[in-house]
N, C-alpha and C positions, 0 to 999 in steps of 0.2 A: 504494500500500500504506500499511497504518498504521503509522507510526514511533511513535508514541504507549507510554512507558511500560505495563502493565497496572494495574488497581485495587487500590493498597494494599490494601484492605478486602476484597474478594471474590476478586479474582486475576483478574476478566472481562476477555479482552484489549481490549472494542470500548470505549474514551473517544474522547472528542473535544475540541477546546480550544472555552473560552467567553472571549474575554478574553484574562489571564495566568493565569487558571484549566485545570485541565485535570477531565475530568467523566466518571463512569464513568456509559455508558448504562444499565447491570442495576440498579444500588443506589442510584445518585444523589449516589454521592459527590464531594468535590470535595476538592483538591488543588490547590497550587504549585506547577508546575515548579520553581520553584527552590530550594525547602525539600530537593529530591532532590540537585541539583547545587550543592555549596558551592563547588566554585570558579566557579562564576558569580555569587556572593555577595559585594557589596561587603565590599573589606578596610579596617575603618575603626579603626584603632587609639588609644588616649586617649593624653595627656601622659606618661606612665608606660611606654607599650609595650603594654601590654594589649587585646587586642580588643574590642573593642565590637559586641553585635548588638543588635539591637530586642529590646524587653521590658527592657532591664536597662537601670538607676540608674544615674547618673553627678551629679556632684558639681563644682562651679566652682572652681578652682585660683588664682584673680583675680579683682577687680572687673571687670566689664563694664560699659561705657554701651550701655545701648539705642537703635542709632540713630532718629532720629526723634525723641527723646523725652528728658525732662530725668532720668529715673528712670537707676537704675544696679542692677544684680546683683551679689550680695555675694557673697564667696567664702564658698563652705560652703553656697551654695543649689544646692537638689535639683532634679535635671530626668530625667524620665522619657523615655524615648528609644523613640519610636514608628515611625520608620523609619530606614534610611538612606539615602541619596540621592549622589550623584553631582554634584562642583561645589565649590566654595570652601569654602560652608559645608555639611557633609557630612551633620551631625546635626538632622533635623526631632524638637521632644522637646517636653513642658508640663512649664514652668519655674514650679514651684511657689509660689505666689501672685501670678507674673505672666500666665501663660497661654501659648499654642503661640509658636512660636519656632524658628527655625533658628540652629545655634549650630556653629562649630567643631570638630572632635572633639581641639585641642593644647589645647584652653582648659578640659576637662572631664577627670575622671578616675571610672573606674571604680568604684562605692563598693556596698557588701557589702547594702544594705537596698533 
């Protein structure tokens, strides 16, 4: 049988998974499983307390040195937070004027822009 949610969009019960997508045969629409289920949604919280998800701004609380690399991040530089991830470093984000990056999420804080 189909255990599959129905189509946000039309309500057709037949989807099928493509992926980690799920995909409604009638309209073609496509979906997250996990956009539905938040607690199966990393909990990644900033220096502050504050949850953190994807799409939202977060802000450097400290210098960082880039390992690898003689360059350093200054506090007060902006990173855009594109996923989140599971592991040490929890935040994959583009650290503005340096480029993509995985970074901590005690090292960053939530910031309003």
């Amino acid at each position: 049988m189909n255990n599959l949610p129905p189509c946000p969009e039309c309500q057709a019960e037949y989807t099928y998974e493509d992926r980690d997508l799920l995909v409604c045969s009638s309209c073609g629409h496509e979906w997250s499983r996990l956009a539905d289920d938040t607690e199966e949604r990393a909990k990644v919280k900033d220096a502050n307390g504050n949850d953190l998800f994807e799409g939202d701004t977060a802000t450097l609380i400290k210098d960082l040195k880039v390992k690898g690399s003689s360059s350093v991040l200054k506090i007060g530089t902006k990173a855009k937070i594109k996923r989140i991830v599971d592991g040490d470093h929890n935040i994959d984000c583009q650290v503005d004027k340096v480029g993509e990056m995985m970074l901590k999420s005690a090292f960053v804080k939530k910031s309003s822009s």
